[in-house]
N, C-alpha and C positions, 0 to 999 in steps of 0.2 A: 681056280680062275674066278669063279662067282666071288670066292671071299676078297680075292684081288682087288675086283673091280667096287666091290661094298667100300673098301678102305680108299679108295682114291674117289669114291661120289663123298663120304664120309669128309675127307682133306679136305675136298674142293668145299663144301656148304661151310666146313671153320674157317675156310680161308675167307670168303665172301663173306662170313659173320665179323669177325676181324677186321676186312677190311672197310665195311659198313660202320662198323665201332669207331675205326678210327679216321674215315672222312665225317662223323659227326663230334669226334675230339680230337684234332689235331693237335691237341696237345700231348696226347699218348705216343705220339710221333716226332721225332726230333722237336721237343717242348724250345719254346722259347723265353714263357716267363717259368721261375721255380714254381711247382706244382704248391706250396704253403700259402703262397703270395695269395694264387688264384684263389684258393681254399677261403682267407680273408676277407675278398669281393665277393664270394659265394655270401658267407657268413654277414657280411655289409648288407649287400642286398635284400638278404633274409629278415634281416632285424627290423626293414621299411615298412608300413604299410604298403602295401598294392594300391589301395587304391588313392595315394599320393602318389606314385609314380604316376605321370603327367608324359602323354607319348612327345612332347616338345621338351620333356627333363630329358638331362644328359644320364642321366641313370638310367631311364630305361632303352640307353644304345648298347648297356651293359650285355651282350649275348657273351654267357658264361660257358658256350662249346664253342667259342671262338676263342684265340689265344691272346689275352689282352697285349701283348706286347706284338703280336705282330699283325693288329688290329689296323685297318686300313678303312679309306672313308668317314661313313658317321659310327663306324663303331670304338665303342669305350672313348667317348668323349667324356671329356673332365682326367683322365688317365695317359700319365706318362711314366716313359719307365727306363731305367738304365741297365747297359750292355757292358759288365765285366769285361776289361781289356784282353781274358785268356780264353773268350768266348762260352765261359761256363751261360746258364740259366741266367734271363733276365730277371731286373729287380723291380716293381713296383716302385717310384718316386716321387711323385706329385698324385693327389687326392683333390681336386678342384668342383665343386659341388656348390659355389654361391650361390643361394636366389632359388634354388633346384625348387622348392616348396615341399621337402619332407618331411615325414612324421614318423619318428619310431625315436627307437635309442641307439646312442653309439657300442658298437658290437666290442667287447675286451678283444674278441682278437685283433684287432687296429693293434693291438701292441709287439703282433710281430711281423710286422713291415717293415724292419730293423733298418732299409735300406731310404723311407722316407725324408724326402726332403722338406715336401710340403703338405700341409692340412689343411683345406679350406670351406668348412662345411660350414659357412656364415649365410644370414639369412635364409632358415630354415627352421623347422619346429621338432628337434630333438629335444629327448626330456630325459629326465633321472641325471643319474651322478656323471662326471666326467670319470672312465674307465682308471684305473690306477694303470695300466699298462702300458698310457700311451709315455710315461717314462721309460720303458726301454726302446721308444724311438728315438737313439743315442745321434742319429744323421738330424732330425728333424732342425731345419732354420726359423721355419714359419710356421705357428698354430692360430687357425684363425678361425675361432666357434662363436663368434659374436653374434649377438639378434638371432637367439632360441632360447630352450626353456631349458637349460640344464641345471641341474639344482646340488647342492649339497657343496662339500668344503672344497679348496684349489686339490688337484691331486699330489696325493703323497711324495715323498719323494722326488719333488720337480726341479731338483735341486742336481738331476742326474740330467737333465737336459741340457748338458751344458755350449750346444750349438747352435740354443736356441739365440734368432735375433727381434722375431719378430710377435709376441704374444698376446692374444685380444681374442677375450672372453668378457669383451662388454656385454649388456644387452641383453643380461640372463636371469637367471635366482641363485645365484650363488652365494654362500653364507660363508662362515667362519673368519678368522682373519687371513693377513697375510702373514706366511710363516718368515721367518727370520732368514732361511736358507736359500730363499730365493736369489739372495744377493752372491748367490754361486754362480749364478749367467750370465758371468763376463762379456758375451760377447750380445746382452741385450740392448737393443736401440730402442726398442718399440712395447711400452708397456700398458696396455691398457684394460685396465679393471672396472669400469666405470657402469654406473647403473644397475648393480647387485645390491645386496642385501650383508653385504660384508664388514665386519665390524672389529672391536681392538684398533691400536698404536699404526701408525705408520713406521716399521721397522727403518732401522737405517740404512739408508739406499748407496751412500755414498760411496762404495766400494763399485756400484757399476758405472764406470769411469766412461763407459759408449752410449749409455742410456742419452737419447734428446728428446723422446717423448716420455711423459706420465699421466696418466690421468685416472684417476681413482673419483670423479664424480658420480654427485648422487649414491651415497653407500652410507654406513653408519658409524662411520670412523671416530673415532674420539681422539681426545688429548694434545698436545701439542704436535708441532714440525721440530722432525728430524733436519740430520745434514741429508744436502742432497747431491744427490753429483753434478758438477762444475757446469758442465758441459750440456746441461738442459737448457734446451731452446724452447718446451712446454709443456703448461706444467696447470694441470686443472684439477683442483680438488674442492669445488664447489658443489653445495647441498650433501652436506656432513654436518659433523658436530665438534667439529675443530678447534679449538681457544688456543687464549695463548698472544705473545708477541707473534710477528711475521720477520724479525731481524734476519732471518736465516738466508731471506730470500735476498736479498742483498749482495750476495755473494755468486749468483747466478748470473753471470757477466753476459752469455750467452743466451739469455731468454727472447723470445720473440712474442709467447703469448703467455698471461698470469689467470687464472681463470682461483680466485677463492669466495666466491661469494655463499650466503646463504650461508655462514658458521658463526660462530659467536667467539671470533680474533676479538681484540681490543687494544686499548692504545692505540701510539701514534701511528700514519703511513711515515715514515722518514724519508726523504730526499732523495736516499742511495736506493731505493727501489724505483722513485717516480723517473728518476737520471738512467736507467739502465741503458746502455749503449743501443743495444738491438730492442729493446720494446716498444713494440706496436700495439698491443692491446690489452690494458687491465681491466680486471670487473673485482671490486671490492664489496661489493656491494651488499648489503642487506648485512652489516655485522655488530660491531659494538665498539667501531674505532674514532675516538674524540679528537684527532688534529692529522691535519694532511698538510705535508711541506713539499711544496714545489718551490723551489728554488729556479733562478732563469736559467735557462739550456744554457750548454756549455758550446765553445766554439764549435765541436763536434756536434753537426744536426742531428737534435733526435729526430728519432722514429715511430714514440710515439703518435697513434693515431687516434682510439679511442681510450676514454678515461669515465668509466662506472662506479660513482663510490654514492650509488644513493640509495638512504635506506640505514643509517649510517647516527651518530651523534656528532658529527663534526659541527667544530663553533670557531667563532672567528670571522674575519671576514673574508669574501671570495678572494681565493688566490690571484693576487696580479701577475703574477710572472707565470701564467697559463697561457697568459699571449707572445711568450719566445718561444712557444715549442712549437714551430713552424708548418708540422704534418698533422698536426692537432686537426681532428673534423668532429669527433661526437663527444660531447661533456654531459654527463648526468650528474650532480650535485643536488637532486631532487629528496625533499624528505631527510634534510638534517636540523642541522642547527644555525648554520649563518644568519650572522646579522649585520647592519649597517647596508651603506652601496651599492648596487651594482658597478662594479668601473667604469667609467667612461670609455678606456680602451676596450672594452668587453663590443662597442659598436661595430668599430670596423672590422675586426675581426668576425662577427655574425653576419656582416654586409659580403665580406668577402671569401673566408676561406671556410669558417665555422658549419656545419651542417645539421645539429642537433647542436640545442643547449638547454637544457633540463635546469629549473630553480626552485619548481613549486615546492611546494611545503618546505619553506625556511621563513627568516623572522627578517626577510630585506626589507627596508624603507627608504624613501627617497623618489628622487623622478629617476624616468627610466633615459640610459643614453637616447640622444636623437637618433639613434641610425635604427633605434629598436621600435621608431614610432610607426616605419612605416614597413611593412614585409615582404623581406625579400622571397625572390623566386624561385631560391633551391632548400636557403635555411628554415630548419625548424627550429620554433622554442615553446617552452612552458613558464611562465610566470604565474601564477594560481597560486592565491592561497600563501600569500608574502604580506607585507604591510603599504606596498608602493602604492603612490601615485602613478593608478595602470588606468589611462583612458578607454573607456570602452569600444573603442572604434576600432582599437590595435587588437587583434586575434590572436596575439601569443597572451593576453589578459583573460580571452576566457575561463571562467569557473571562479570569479571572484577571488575577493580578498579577504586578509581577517582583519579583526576592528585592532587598531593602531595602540589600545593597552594592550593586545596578547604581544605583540612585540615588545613593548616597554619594558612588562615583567618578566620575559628572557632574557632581553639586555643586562635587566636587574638580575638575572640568577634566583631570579623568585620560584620560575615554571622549571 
């Protein structure tokens, strides 16, 4: 009888251990997300400083004896997750963490959240390599590690990712080139590498036919432009080391914005880039190109809005047919080579729709139109440092002129 009753005080204290166990892991209990998943977020967490977790971060809503999937209120914010249609084990799907303010390193096992759709750990201060693993997030659409310190080459193999749309690892230390294989992500829209340390060819892109963003600024690229795909509406590769023609861009019918300044292109701008149906904004600026053809807009209004080519060897005189490009508002022509005129049409257009016009450091001579004597109330300009007759009264003359031989002997091809 005694030993009876030993066994059922015995039962009773395992059962109330048990069931203590499992009101503080309900996930021991009809689980709802896959126990690996959680494993993951454990291991994520782990790899943070503590004392970056910030009690206003979504990270620390993370209570990991809660079941992230069947987390309700403010817990496991930043965290979403999908429900198998045969009711098996939830999947971890979304990883949302911008802005969070942490510090540690991205944990390898990220790479088996095989059911991820998104990665958003931007604006944050993770360091070391990007994990080679997050290639077997074969679901992955969106990775987005921009604005942290990640360092070392793109990860291997990324060339498996092939669902990715949306990729941005600006904003980092990242080194090595782009590998060739990347042009395996068919379904990328969104590519942006910009503000690393990355260096080598710009491989040939043209095979990603959805691509409409690129931007590989600020990095240490060399050599010429590849083809690119048709279908790019932007396309920034400014502060490289880029040479070379720009013909290529010509063929990018669909651009909205050109961003190559700060490389050393050369040769002409030609026509067929300045005419591109949809562009609104070039910056040429700072390179080593001698002749820019604007031709008059075509019946078709451009869209042209701003035009950046200063810093530049352009020679010649200022282009006249800049006044049919009707959405025209900022010109910078600063720090070339022009010589002769300014237009006379160049007035009413600064009176009226012009908003910025930048001339300084060129070799202009002559009076200035009437409309530029007195100024207006929205427009700005720069004349500095020309050879005109700039009365001192007019304020787009301040900072002087040069003496009227440094102009003569560029005329001449002397300087």
């Amino acid at each position: 009888m005694a030993k009876s009753a030993l066994s059922l005080t015995c039962l009773c204290l395992y059962s109330t251990a048990l069931a203590t166990i499992l009101t503080l892991n309900p996930c021991f209990l009809n689980a709802k997300t896959l126990e690996s998943d959680v494993q993951v977020l454990r291991s994520f967490k782990d790899s943070i400083d503590p004392n970056s977790i910030l009690p206003a971060s979504f990270l620390s809503s993370w209570n990991l004896n809660l079941d992230p999937c069947e987390a309700t209120g403010t817990h496991f914010l930043g965290v979403l997750c999908m429900t198998p249609s045969d009711n098996s084990s939830g999947r971890i799907s979304v990883i949302d963490l911008e802005g969070d303010g942490l510090e540690g390193f991205l944990t390898p096992g990220i790479g088996n959240l095989t059911a991820l759709t998104t990665l958003n750990l931007s604006r944050n201060k993770f360091r070391g390599p990007i994990p080679d693993s997050v290639v077997n997030l074969r679901k992955i659409t969106r990775l987005l590690l921009s604005e942290n310190f990640f360092s070392g080459a793109l990860p291997r193999y990324i060339k498996r990712l092939r669902k990715l749309e949306v990729f941005d690892v600006s904003h980092n230390r990242l080194s090595g080139s782009i590998p060739a294989t990347i042009t395996a992500l068919r379904e990328l829209t969104h590519l942006d590498l910009s503000n690393n340390e990355i260096t080598g060819k710009i491989p040939d892109l043209s095979g990603l036919w959805q691509l409409n963003t690129l931007a590989l600024s600020s990095n240490q690229i060399f050599a010429g432009l590849p083809p690119f795909p048709v279908r790019l509406r932007i396309l920034l590769l400014g502060h490289n080391l880029l040479s070379g023609h720009i013909s290529a861009i010509s063929k990018l019918r669909s651009l909205t914005a050109l961003d190559l300044s700060d490389n050393r292109f050369s040769g002409p701008i030609r026509h067929q880039i300045v005419t591109l149906p949809e562009l609104m904004r070039i910056n040429v600026s700072t390179n080593h190109f001698t002749r820019i053809e604007v031709t008059k807009s075509s019946t078709k209004e451009s869209q042209l809005q701003v035009l950046d080519a200063h810093g530049n060897l352009l020679q010649g005189h200022l282009p006249l047919n800049i006044i049919t490009y009707l959405n025209l508002k900022t010109i910078n022509l600063g720090h070339n080579k022009f010589s002769g005129e300014i237009p006379k049409a160049y007035g009413p257009r600064l009176r009226s729709v012009w908003r910025n016009l930048n001339l300084e450091y060129n070799y202009l001579e002559g009076t200035l139109p009437s409309e530029f004597m007195t100024r207006g109330e929205r427009a700005r300009a720069s004349l500095a440092h020309n050879c005109l007759n700039c009365p001192e009264h007019v304020p787009w003359c301040q900072g002087g002129q040069r003496p009227a031989s440094q102009c003569r002997r560029n005329t001449g091809g002397i300087m």
